[in-house]
C-alpha positions, 0 to 999 in steps of 0.5 A, spaced: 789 433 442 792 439 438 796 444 440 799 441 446 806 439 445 806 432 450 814 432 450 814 439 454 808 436 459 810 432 466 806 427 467 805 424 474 804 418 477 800 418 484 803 416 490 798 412 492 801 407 486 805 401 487 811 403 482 808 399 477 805 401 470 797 399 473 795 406 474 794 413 471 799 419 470 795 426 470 799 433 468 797 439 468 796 444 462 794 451 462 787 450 466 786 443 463 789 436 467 790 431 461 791 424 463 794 417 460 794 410 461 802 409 464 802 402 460 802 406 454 805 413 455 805 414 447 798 413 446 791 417 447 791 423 452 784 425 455 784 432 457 779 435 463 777 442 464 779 444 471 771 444 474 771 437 471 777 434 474 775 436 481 769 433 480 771 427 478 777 426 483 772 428 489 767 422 486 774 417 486 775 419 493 768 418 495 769 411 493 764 413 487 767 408 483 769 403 486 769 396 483 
């Protein structure tokens, strides 16, 4: 990802998550969500438009995706 500085970015943890590291944290930047593996904070970003992000939150609540 260029042109993001990711030690000014927040990332957060959802409140869903039992404090340990098995979860996903998620950011905001400009109109893009970006969302890391909390596992590895220092590796790959994946950056979602803010369309895309709706989408993909209302199918996880929907239970889309659940195994």
């Amino acid at each position: 990802m260029t042109g993001i500085d990711l030690g000014q970015v927040v990332f957060r943890k959802s409140s869903y998550s039992d404090g340990g590291n098995g979860c996903v944290e998620a950011a905001t930047f400009g109109s893009r969500r970006l969302v890391r593996d909390s596992k590895n904070p220092d590796g790959d970003v994946l950056t979602l438009e803010r369309d895309v992000w709706v989408a993909l939150v209302s199918q996880i609540k929907r239970g889309t995706f659940d195994l």
